[in-house]
C-alpha positions, 0 to 999 in steps of 0.5 A, a space after each residue: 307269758 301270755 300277751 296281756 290285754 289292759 283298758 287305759 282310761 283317764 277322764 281328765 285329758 279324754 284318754 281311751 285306750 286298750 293295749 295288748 302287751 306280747 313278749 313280756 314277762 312279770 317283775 317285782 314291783 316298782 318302789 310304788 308297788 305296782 307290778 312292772 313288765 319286761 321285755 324279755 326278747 326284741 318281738 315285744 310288742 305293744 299293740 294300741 287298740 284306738 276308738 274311731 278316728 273318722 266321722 262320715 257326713 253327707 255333704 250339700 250342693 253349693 247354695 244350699 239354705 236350710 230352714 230349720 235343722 236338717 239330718 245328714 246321714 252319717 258313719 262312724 269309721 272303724 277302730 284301728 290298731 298301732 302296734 309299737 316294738 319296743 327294745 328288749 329289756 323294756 320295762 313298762 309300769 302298768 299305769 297309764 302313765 307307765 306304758 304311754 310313756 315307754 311308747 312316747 319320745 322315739 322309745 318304741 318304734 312303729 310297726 308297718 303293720 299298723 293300719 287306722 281308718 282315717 279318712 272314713 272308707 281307708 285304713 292307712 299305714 304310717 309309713 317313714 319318707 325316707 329310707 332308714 327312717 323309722 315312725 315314732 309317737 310323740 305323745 305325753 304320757 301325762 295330762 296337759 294343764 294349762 297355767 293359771 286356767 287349769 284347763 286340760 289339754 286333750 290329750 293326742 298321739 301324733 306320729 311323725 318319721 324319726 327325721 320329721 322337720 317342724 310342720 311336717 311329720 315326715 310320713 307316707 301312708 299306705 292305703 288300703 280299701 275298706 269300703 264306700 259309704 253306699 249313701 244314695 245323693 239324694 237331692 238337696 245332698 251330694 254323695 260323700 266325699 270319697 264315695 267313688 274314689 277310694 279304689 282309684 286312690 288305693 291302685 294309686 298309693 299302693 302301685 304309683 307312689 304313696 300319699 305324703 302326710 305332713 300331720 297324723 294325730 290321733 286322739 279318743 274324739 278323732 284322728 287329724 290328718 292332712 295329706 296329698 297324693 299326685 299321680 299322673 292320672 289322680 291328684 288327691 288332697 285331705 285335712 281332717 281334724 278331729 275326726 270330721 273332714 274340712 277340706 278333701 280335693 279329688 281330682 281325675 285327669 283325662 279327656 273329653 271323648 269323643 274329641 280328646 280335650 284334655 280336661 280334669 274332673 274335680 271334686 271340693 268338699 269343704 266344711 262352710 257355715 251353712 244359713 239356717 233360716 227359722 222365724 226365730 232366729 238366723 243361725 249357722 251349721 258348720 256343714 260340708 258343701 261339695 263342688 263338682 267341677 270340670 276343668 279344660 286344661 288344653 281347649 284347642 285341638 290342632 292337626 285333627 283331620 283325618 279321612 274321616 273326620 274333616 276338620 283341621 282344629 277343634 276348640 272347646 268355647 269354655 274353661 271350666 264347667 260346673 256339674 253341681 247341680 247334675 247327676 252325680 255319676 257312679 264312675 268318677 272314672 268314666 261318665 257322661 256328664 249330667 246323665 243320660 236325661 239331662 246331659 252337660 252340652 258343651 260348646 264346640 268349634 270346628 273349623 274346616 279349612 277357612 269354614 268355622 261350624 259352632 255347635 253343642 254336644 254332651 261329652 264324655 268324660 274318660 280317666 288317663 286309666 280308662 282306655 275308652 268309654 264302657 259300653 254302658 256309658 256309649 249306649 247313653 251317649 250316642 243317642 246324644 251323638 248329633 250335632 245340628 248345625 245351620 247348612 254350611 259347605 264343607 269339604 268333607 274329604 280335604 284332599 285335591 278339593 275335587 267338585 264331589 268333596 264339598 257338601 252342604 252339612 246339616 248334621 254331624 253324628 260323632 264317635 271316637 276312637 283310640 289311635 295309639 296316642 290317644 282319643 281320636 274323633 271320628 263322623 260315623 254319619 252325616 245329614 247333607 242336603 244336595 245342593 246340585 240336585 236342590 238347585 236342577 229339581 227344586 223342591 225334590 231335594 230340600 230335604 236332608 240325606 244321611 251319608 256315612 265314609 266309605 270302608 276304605 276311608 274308615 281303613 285309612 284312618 285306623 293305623 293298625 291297617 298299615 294303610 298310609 293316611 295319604 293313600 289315594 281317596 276312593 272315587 266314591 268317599 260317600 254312601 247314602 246311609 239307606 239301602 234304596 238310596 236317593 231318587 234323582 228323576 227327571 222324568 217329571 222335569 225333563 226341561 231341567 235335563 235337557 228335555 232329550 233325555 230324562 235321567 232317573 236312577 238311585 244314587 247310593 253314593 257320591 262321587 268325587 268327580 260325578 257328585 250322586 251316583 248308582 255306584 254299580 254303573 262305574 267302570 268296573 262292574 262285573 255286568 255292565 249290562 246288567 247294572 245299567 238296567 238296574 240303575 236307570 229303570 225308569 229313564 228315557 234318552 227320546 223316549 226309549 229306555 235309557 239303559 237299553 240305548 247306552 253302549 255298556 262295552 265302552 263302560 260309560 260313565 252316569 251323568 255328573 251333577 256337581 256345583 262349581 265356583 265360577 267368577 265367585 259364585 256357585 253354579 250348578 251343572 249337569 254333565 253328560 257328554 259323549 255318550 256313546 249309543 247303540 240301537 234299539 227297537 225303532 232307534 237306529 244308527 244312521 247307515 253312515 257316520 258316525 254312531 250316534 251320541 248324545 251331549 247334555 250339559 245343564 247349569 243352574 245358578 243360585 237365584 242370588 248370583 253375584 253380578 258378572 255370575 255365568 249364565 245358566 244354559 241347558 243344552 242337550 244334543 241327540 246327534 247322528 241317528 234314525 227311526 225306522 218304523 217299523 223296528 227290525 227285524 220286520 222290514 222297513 217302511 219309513 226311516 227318518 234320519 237327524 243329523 242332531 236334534 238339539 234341546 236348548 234354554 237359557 235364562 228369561 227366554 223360552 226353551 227351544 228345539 233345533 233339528 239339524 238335516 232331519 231326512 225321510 225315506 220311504 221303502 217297501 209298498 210306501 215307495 209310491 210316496 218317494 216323490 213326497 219324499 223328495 219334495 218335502 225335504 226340498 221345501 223344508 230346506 226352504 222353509 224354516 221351522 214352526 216352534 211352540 212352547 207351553 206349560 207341558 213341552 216344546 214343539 218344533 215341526 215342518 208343515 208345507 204344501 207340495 202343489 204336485 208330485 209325480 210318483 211313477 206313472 201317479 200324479 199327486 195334488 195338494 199334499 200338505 207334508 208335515 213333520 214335527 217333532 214334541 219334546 214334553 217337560 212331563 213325564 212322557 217319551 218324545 214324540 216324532 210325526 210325519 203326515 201327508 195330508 190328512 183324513 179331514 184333507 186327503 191329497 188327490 191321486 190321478 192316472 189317466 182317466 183313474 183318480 183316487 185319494 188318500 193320506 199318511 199319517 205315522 207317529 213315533 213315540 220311544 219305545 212305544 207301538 208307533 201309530 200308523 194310519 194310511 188310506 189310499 182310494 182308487 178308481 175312474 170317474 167318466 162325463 158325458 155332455 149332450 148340452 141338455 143333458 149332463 152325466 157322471 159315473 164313478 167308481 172307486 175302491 180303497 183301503 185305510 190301515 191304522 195301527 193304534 199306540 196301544 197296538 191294536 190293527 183296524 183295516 178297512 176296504 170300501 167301495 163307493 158306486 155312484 152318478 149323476 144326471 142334470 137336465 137343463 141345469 134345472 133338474 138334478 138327480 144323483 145317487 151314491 153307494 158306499 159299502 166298507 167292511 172293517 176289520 179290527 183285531 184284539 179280539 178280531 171283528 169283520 163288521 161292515 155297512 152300507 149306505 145308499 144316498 139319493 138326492 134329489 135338486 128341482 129348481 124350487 125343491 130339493 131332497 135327499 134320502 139316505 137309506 143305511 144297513 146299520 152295522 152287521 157283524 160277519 166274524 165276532 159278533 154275538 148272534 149267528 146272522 147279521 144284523 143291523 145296529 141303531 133303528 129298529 126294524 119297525 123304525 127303519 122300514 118306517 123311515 124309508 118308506 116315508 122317504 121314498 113317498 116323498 121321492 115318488 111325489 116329486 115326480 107326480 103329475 
């Protein structure tokens, strides 16, 4: 027989059913006259076709106050199907009675193809705990009247296992996924219950283990459910009655990223009596209010240090954590509390040997079912990544505790990663402030820099390298995070590096031992050479390029500035010592000993140093090395030879200068100056230094007056030799001068009956063209004396050549004819002639003058004419003859003839 499908509906105790009979045949009828059906084999089924068991509501955030009656969006579920078997030769009356009474008592058993949606969102199939159990319906197959009152009960279908024990029906159930409700939280509502958690729920049940249920009853109003599933990642708990949820307990485990916190995610939906408030009346709705909770399970973390992350324990300051009133995140799975716009910060403690640090960070949630967070969820967490913190030293590395390793943080920037046993924290980068270049070059430094481990730290800390995490730590562990690195230059405060020398380079890493470094300078670098250029363009060692003057064959070390713990406190020091040079341009190495070196060592210590704190010294010797002017390959004419020349401060006193057994030799066509030479260095020997110091450098210099030399068959008087030597604190080269006497001061040079006079004037200064200014005249001067009458005649020839600093040449010849006559020491005439030609190169110029002064002493009356050419241009000028510059022609000629009318009068009778 066809299956035969029937409605069962008795109004008094609510019963709505439809049936589907399959594998029974027609009988004759029962003594009532009703047809009867009898299974003819052991496939009879009876199919129970339910109305919905599960209402869907919207739930409200804890506190929530309504002020007259509020619409919740709600569903009703979908109906679901029980089909029983029953044993063959079943007979069934088809009445209500009739068949709910052969599925009733153990009479039918269960199929494991039923399925009823209950909770909303999840069909579940009634399944028996224990094996060899089997699922029955314990239901009455007629109306339920109470004694006396006449009430009649609803009527229910509970089922429970063949085995099930009062107060437990006995039962799992399977569940399979429907759909989730697709209701937008809108605020002041929450999403339902279960939206987000159904298929985690599903993977679970139907792959772990299925959920227990103690109570499955199933009605026309609505099914009452009360079942629990623990997983090890999912805990779930449910009690429905009557179709409508009272309480629903979802819970994931997991973690906090990037830390590892272990921590639960929780859901509570509860049905609560919610205040109405309206001016008639304070009333009640029964309404579900749901409670999002984040709970830490394990808040201190131990063991946690690796080469990139320099804490020994992480502590989460807090429990537990409410997210009722944030957004509710779509992945119950995998999500940043409170969203991308208004994230959770949690409180976090890091501790860093004996330091703490205390800072707040959104944190990202991540199931034990999760590898890690999605992309989608990091691209909302990482611009929340940063913590910032009060400056505090940290030992960034942790091993060896070298000076380079403890940097003053500002800044963390965090990530995570998945080490095999779980989530591991790892700094991407960090903002440090210098202290060591803070405390040299106040001001320059105060600002924060971002750093990031270097990439063989980063392969340290990932086991699947291999690389034991003891391994040895690079020498350079950080890299500034900016391809043009960080500026150190002390080409503007040259006094804070030993006044000497004036470092200036770009630190793209810090050392361990050095603190910031060019990192292409270290031993090592395929171009030594080549990488010294490029790391301390701009640097000065005595005003001469630094690179070109380092030794790169002995592959030398860049300076090291770190801060050290001396006597309880810090100190600040710059290191550079033994650094071996070679020549360059005028720096040359002494002919003998060793080769030249220089030593610097600069300290600086806090402004708050504790008492008995070391005093800050800066010192800085350039040792063992000459300047030969001019440079090779020309041949020389001076060379002035240092044993040291040392720059020294310390605190509360003024910087100064030292020069150690400075030596002078001249060569070439100066030879006529050695006996200078001689006298100068003896008389320096006896005479001490000359110092200065003001806002822009300190002086130190030798000036003494040479009475008389003999150079050969010259004799030289009043010479005033000088040496000095300039060290700036700005940015300029250091300057070293040598002069005998001066133009304004000329020394006197005799020979007989010759004479002349001259000066030297030469100044060295780095690598720039040197300035040289020499001139020397020479020539004979004859006296007669008749008592009445005295006269003088001299002649005299000379040379001045100066080479300007920017390199331009001036040469200039002149000679000077002149006499004079006294007559009875009452009259005097004299005259004087000087004509110069001067040469000046760049572009080149021949330009000269000629002056004739005539003077004229009575013994009331006295006079002087001077008639000059002006300056007339043989090469260079821009007329084709000479001509004569200041007066014009008609002035000129008028002014020397009024003069020489005058002149002629002085001598009228």
């Amino acid at each position: 027989m066809e299956p035969q499908s029937f409605l069962i509906v008795r109004s008094d105790d609510l019963v709505v059913l439809a049936t589907r009979l399959s594998g029974f045949e027609i009988r004759d009828q029962d003594p009532s006259g009703r047809p009867v059906l009898a299974a003819t084999g052991p496939e009879a089924t009876v199919t129970v076709g339910l109305p919905p068991q599960a209402i869907l509501e919207q739930p409200t955030a804890p506190g929530f106050q309504a002020a007259g009656v509020v619409h919740t969006a709600s569903r009703l579920s979908g109906s679901g199907e029980l089909v029983f078997r029953v044993p063959a030769g079943t007979v069934i009356e088809l009445s209500a009675a009739g068949i709910l009474g052969a599925l009733a008592d153990g009479r039918a058993r269960l199929e494991p193809t039923s399925a009823i949606e209950i909770p909303w969102g999840l069909k579940v199939a009634p399944l028996a705990r224990t094996q060899g159990a089997e699922v029955v319906a314990e239901h009455t197959d007629r109306p339920v009247i109470a004694p006396g009152s006449g009430t009649v009960a609803l009527w229910s279908m509970p089922l429970r296992a063949s085995d099930a024990t009062p107060g437990d029906a006995g039962l799992t159930i399977l569940p399979s996924f429907v759909a989730d409700s697709g209701i937008v939280a809108e605020s002041p509502f929450q999403s339902p219950s279960l939206d987000g958690w159904r298929r985690d729920i599903v993977s679970s049940g139907q792959n772990v283990s299925a959920p227990l249920a103690t109570r499955l009853e199933l009605t026309s109003l609505g099914g009452s459910l009360s079942a629990a599933g623990t997983w090890p990642s999912l805990s779930w708990t449910h009690e429905t009655v009557l179709g409508r949820d009272q309480k629903v307990d979802v819970a994931a485990q997991g973690t906090l990223w990037p830390f590892g916190f272990r921590a639960v995610y929780q859901e509570v939906t509860t049905r609560e009596f919610v205040p109405v408030h309206n001016p008639q009346a304070l009333g009640c709705v029964a309404g579900l209010v749901k409670k999002r909770t984040l709970v830490i399970t394990r808040p201190l973390l131990d063991g946690t240090r690796t080469p990139t992350f320099p804490f020994d324990e992480v502590e989460i300051l807090g429990r537990e954590f409410p997210l009722s009133g944030t957004v509710e995140p779509q992945d119950r799975q995998m999500f940043l509390p409170g969203g991308a716009a208004a994230p959770v910060r949690f409180p976090v403690r890091c501790r860093s040997g004996s330091t703490d640090i205390g800072f707040s960070l959104p944190l990202v949630f991540v199931s034990d079912t999760s590898p890690g967070p999605s992309s989608a969820v990091l691209e909302e967490w990482r611009p929340h990544s940063t913590a910032r913190i009060a400056g505090t030293h940290i030992d960034m590395v942790g091993a060896e505790h070298r000076p380079g390793d403890v940097l003053e943080v500002h800044a963390l920037t965090f990530s995570g990663d998945d080490d095999g046993r779980g989530h591991r924290p790892d700094v991407v980068r960090f903002d440090a402030v210098l202290p060591a270049l803070r405390s040299l070059l106040p001001g320059a430094h105060d600002q924060a820099r971002t750093l990031r481990y270097a990439p063989q730290l980063r392969s340290q800390s990932d086991p699947s390298t291999g690389v034991e995490a003891s391994a040895a730590v690079p020498e350079v562990p950080f890299l500034f995070d900016t391809p043009s690195g960080v500026p150190v230059d002390f080409t503007r405060n040259a006094d804070r590096s030993g006044g000497l020398v004036a470092p200036r380079f770009s630190a793209d890493g810090i050392s361990r031992e050095l603190g910031p470094v060019p990192t292409g300078v270290l031993p090592g670098a395929p171009d030594p050479g080549a990488a010294l250029n490029s790391a301390f363009g701009g640097a000065t060692l005595f005003g001469f390029p630094l690179a070109s003057l380092i030794d790169a064959t002995l592959a030398p070390k860049p300076p090291a500035i770190v801060q050290r713990r001396a006597n309880d406190s810090l100190f600040t020091e710059m290191r550079w010592e033994g650094l071996r040079l070679k020549a360059h341009g005028a720096f040359r190495a002494r002919a003998t000993g060793p080769p030249p070196e220089l030593d610097l060592f600069a300290g600086c210590a806090p402004a708050t140093g504790s008492p008995g704190a070391l005093e800050p010294v800066t010192t800085c010797s350039l040792k063992n090395f000459a300047l030969v002017l001019p440079p090779p390959p020309m041949a020389p004419l001076v060379k002035l030879s240092f044993d040291s020349v040392t720059f020294r401060r310390t605190a509360g006193r003024a910087p100064a200068v030292t020069v150690e057994s400075p030596k002078i030799e001249f060569a070439g066509p100066l030879k006529l100056l050695q006996e200078l030479q001689t006298q100068l260095e003896k008389l320096i020997g006896e005479h001490g230094p000359t110092s200065g110091v003001s806002t822009t450098g300190v002086t130190v210099g030798y000036e003494v007056g040479i009475p008389k030399a003999a150079a050969g068959v010259f004799v030289l008087q009043n010479v005033t030799g000088r040496m000095r030597v300039v060290v700036p604190f700005v940015e300029k080269p250091v300057t070293v001068s040598l002069g005998f006497a001066s133009r304004e001061h000329p020394f006197a040079l005799t020979i007989s009956a010759f004479g002349g006079g001259g000066y030297a004037d030469i100044e060295i200064s780095g690598d720039n063209e040197p300035r040289v200014e020499i001139s020397l005249e020479f020539g004979a001067m004859l006296a007669l004396d008749f008592v009445v009458a005295k006269a003088e005649v001299h002649a005299l020839g000379g040379v001045r050549f100066q080479r300007h600093p920017d390199g331009h040449v001036e040469l200039e010849a002149f000679i000077r004819i002149g006499g004079s006559v006294e007559l009875l020491g009452l009259i005097t005439v004299s005259l004087e002639l000087r004509v110069s030609l001067t040469y000046l190169d760049g572009p080149p110029r021949l330009f000269g003058r000629a002056t004739v002064v005539i003077e004229l002493d009575l013994t009331l009356y006295s006079e002087t004419v001077t008639i000059d050419s002006g300056t007339f241009e043989l090469i260079g000028g821009s007329a084709p003859e000479g001509r004569m510059d200041d007066l014009s022609v008609a002035e000129r000629d008028a002014s020397g003839f009024e003069a020489w009318q005058r002149y002629r009068k002085a001598f009228a009778p």
